[in-house]
N, C-alpha and C positions, 0 to 999 in steps of 0.2 A: 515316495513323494506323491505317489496318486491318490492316497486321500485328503492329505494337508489335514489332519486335524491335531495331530500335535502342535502345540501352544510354540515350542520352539522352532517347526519348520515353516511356519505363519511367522513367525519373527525373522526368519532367516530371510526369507523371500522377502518380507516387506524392508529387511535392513537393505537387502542387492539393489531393489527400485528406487532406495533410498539414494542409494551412491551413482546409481546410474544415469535418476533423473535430475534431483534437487541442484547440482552442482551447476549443470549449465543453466536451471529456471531461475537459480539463485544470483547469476550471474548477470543473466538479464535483465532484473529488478536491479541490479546496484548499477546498474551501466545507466537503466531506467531513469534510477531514484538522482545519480549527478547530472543527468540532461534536464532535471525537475529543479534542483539545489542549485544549479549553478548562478542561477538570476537573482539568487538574494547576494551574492558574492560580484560580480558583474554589476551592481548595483553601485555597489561601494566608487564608481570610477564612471558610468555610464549616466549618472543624473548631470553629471559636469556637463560630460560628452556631449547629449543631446537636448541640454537644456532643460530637464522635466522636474517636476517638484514628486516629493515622494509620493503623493497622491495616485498623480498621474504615471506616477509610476507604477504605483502597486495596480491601479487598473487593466496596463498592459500588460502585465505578468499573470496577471487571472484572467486573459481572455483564454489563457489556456484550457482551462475548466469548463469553458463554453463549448468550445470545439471539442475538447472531452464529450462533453453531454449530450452533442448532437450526432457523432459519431458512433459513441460507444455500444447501444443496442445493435446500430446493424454490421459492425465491427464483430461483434461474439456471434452473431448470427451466421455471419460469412466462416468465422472460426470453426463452427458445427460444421458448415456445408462442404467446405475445401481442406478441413485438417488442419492442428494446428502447425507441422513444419512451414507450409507455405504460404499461411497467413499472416504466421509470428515476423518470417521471414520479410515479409511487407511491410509489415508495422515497424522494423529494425530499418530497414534501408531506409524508409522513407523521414522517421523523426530524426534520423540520421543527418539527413541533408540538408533538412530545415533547420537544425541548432547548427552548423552551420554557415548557412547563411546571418544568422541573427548576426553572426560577426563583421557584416558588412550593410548595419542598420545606419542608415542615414538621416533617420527623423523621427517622429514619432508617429506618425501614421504607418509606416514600413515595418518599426515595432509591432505594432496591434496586430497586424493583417498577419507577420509571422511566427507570434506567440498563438495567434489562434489555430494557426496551422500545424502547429507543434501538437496542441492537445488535439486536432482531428487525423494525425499521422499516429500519434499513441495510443490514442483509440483502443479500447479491446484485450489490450498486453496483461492487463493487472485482472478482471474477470474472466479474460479468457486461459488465463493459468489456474485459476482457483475451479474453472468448468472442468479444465484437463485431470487435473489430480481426481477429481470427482470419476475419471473413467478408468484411474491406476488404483487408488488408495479405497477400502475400507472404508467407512467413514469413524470407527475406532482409530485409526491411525492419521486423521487428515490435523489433528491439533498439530503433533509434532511434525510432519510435513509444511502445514502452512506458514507453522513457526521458523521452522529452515527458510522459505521460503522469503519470511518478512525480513529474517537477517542480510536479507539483500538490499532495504529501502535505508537499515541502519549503515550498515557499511559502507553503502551509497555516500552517505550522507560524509560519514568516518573519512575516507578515502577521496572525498570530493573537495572537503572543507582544506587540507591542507594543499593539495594542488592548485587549485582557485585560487589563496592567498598567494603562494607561490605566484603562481603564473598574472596575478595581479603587479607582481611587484618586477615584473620582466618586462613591462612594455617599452616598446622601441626595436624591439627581435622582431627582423624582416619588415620594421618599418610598420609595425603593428600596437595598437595600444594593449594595454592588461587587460583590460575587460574581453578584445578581440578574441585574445589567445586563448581566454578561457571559451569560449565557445567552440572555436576549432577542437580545442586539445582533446575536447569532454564529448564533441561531437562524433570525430574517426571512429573510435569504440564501436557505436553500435552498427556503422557502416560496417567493419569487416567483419563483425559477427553473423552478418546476415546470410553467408555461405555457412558458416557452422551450424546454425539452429537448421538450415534448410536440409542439411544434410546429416546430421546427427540427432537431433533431436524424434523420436518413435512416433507413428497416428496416436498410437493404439494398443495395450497387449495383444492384439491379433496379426499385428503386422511387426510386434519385436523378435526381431530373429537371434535374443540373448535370454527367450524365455523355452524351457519346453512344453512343449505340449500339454502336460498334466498340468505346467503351473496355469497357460493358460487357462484350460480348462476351470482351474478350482478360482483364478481370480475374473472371471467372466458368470458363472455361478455365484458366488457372493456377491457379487454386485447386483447381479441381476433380481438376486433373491431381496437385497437392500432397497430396490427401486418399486419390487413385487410389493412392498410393506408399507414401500411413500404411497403409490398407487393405491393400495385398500384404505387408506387412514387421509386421504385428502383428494377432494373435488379436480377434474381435472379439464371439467368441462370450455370451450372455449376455443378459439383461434389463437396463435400462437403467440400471438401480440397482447390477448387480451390479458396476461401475467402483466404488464405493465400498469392497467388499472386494479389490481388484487390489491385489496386495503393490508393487506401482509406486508406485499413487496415495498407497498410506499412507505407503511409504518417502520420498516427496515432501514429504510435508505432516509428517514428524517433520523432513526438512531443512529446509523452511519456517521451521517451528516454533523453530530454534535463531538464524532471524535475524528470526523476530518478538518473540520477546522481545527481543532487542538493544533493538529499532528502537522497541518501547513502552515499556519498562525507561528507556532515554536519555531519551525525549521526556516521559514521565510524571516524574522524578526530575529533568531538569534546571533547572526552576524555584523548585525547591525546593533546589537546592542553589547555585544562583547568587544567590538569597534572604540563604544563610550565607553569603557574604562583607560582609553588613550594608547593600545599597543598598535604594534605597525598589522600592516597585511596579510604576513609570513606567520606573525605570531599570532594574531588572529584565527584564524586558519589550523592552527595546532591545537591551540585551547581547544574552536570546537569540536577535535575527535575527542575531547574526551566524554562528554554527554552519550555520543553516539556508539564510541565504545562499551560503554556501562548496556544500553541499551540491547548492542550484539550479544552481550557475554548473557543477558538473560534471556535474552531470545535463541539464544542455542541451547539452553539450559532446562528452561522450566517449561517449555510448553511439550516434551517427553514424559512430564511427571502428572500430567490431565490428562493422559488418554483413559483409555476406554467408557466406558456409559456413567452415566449420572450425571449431575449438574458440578461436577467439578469446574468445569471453564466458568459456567456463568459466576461461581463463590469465586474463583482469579478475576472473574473481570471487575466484580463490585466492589473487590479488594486493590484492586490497580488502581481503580477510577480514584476511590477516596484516596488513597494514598496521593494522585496525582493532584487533586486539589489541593491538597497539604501545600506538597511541593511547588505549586505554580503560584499560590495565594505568597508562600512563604519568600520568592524572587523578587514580590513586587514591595515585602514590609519591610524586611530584614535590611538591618542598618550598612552592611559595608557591602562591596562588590564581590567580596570573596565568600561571604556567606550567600548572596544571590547566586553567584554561579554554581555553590557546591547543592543550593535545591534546584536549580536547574539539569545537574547532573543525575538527580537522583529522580526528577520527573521525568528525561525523557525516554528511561526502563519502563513507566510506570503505563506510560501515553501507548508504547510499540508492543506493549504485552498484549494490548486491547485486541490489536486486529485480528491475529491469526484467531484468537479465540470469539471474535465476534462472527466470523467466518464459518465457524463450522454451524451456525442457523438457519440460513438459508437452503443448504439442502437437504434440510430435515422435513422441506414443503416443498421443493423444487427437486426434478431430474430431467433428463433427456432435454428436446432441445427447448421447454419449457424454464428451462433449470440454464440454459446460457444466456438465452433474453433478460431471464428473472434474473439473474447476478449481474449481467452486464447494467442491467436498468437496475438494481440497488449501487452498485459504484460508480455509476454515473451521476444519478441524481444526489446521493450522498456526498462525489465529489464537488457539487455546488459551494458546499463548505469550504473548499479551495478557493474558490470565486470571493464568497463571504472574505476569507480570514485574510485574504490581498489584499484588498481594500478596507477592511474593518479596522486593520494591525495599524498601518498608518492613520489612518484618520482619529482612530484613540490618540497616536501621539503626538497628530497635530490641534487633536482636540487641548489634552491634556498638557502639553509640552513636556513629559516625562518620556523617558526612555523604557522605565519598567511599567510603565501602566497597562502596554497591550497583554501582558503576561496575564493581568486579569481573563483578559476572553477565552483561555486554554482552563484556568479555573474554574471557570462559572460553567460552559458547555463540558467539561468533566463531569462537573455536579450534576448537572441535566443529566448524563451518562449515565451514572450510578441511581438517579432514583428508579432510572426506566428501567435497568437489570433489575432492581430488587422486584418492580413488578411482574416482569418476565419469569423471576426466580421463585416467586410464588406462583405463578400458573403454569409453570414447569413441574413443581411438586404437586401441587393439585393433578396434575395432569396422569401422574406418575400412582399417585396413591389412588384413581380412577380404575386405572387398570391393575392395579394389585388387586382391588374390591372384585374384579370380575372376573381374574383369574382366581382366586378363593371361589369362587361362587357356582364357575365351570366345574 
């Protein structure tokens, strides 16, 4: 095992880190992802409750994304400085308590103040995973890592939808309404997780006492050697903040930004619109795992079959994108409810394929702790689109008085999606056949 250069004992070590890390990071995105999902469900029962129209709704649910954006840089920064056990650790307890409390919202102002607090307690969780893999995985291996990893926002979603309904349709247990319970119920999760990731979760390969020595050695060398290559081929000049004005980092996080709104825009609106085909709560709630099921089964599938070099991801992504236009455009024409839901079904594989493979870009210019500002400031500013698509989703429907119209803005920012890969995918190859030119030449 002290060389590692056999093809199979690289495989074997990266499948162990696989089983050892992915399982609990994967877990805490799905726990994540229903603290995220639960408000478009809570919705269904909480406009009554506190009087607000859906406007004024979807603004309180995106203040999240604010407090997101203002936390999130020095959230991954703190993640570099302290490790991620006892930072994640923080970020768990704390969104913890705050969804929560949302269960004992009394108005609409008490709303705003603790959605905002939601998104600056999460802060950090979703780039500060994507920095962490960057100091275990290869960057050959990080497609299908990230992709395990996103299978946690799908199953979130999967896993969250029929519980919410459920627990919508229980109110009056302990003297609670449905909406209540669903913030309790969705909230405890990440509280007692908080002793598990603090205590289970590794810094480091240097500090995992389930790796030996050699393997440390041979995966502390290749990375190093990975970072030695970002370092010869890209400017590094700068204070450690100043990644946040790099016309890279921003041009990322405005591409981001066109497939996070999709991906909240979908997930915030589709309950609400599976609602108007006239089924209860419960049922509700079941339909939508199936979107999110289609979603997992490709997300555990296909992003294993894009690993190593070339532009494989980016030909998946500009294949997803258009495909997802099809499907999003195809919701809002198609004549019956049954054929909207089944292209709904088949866009929201197409939408979740995007991220892990958009993911693996940034640290093709980014490492060390340049490389956790610079992701945290791409997912932050990107998740702006969250902001956007809460407020954008309703105000289509109150613009338009259709229930399928908002399903347009996940199409159209799709499209935006796809012209910008093809560019990307052309100065990826250009880039590629540069350096074949000049290794011929050596």
């Amino acid at each position: 095992m002290s060389t590692m250069t056999p093809a199979i004992a690289e495989s074997r070590l990266i499948n162990r880190l696989a089983l050892r890390l992915m399982p609990l990071l994967g877990l805490l995105y799905l726990v994540a992802y229903i603290d995220r999902s639960n408000i478009s469900f809570a919705k269904l029962q909480m406009l009554g409750s506190l009087g607000l129209s859906e406007v004024a709704y979807g603004l309180g649910a995106s203040l999240f994304f604010i407090g997101y954006l203002i936390f999130e840089v020095p959230s991954n920064v703190m993640l570099h400085k302290y490790g991620a056990p006892r930072w994640m650790a923080r970020i768990m307890l704390t969104w913890g308590v705050v969804t929560i409390l949302l269960a004992f919202t009394q108005n609409a102002t008490m709303f705003y103040v603790l959605r905002f607090l939601l998104g600056a307690s999460e802060a950090g969780l979703y780039p500060g995973v994507i920095y962490y893999l960057t100091l275990w995985f290869p960057s050959r291996h990080r497609v299908r890592m990230l992709g395990y990893f996103t299978v946690g926002s799908s199953l979130g979603n999967m896993v969250g939808a029929p519980i919410c309904g459920w627990l919508l349709d229980k109110g009056g247990l302990a003297g609670l309404d449905g909406w209540q319970l669903v913030f309790i119920v969705t909230g405890l999760p990440s509280v007692l997780l908080t002793v598990v990731v603090l205590f289970l979760l590794p810094s480091s390969p240097k500090e995992a006492k389930f790796l030996s020595a050699d393997e440390k050695q041979w995966l502390t060398n290749t990375l190093d050697a990975e970072r030695a290559q970002i370092r010869a081929s890209v400017a590094t000049h700068g204070s450690l903040l100043s990644v946040l004005t790099e016309p890279r980092v921003i041009g990322m996080a405005l591409y981001y930004m066109m497939l996070s709104i999709s991906v909240y825009g979908v997930s915030y609106w589709l309950p609400t619109l599976v609602k108007g085909f006239g089924v209860s709560n419960t049922t509700n709630g079941l339909l939508n795992i199936i979107p999110w099921l289609m979603a997992t089964i490709v997300l555990a599938w296909l992003p294993s079959k894009l690993r190593g070099t070339g532009n494989r991801a980016l030909i998946a992504m500009l294949v997803s994108a258009l495909l997802g236009v099809m499907c999003f455009a195809s919701a809002v024409f198609l004549p019956t409810n049954t054929l909207r839901f089944i292209a709904l079904c088949f866009g929201a594989p197409c939408m979740y394929l995007l991220i892990p493979c958009f993911w693996t870009l940034p640290p093709k210019f980014l490492f060390g702790a340049r490389a956790a500002a610079g992701i945290a400031a791409i997912n932050s500013l990107g998740n702006i689109g969250g902001f956007i698509a809460q407020n954008l989703v309703p105000w289509v429907r109150q613009t338009t008085g259709s229930v399928k119209a908002p399903m347009m803005i996940p199409a159209t920012c799709l499209l935006v999606f796809a012209i910008v890969t093809v560019f990307i995918l052309r100065r990826d190859r250009g880039a590629r056949a540069a350096q074949s030119v000049v290794a011929v030449t050596e």
